[in-house]
C-alpha angles and dihedrals in degrees: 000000000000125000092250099045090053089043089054088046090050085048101062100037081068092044094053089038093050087047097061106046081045082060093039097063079033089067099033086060092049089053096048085048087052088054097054103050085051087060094040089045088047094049085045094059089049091049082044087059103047092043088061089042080057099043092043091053090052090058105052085058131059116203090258095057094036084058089043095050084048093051094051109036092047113015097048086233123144149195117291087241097042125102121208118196115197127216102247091168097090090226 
């Protein structure tokens, strides 16, 4: 066997070596990628569902009724008909 022919032999056992461990990170990184859409995609459908928790509440209340729950809840505030009769007792 002649000097070149063994060098080219030489030659392209590197440059397929070099070619699978090239493919090998290479699939390593595509893995690691994998893995992190399946947590994004998983954090996506979570923000999903409290967006339509959000929109749905939104819905069940109308902007009157949202500033009439407030008032009353926390203000102490009630209707104009309504009549609100307080514990003087102390019990």
């Amino acid at each position: 066997m002649s000097k070149t022919s063994a060098l080219i032999k030489f030659m392209l056992f590197v440059i397929a070596a070099v070619s699978v461990i090239s493919l090998i990170f290479m699939r390593l990184d595509i893995a690691e990628k994998e893995r992190e859409i399946a947590v994004i995609s998983e954090q996506i459908k979570e923000q999903l569902l409290r967006n339509s928790e959000m929109e749905d509440l939104l819905a069940i209340e109308n902007e009157e009724d949202f500033y009439q729950s407030i008032a009353e809840d926390n203000l102490g505030y009630g209707r104009n008909d309504e009549k609100i009769y307080k514990d003087i007792s102390g019990n």
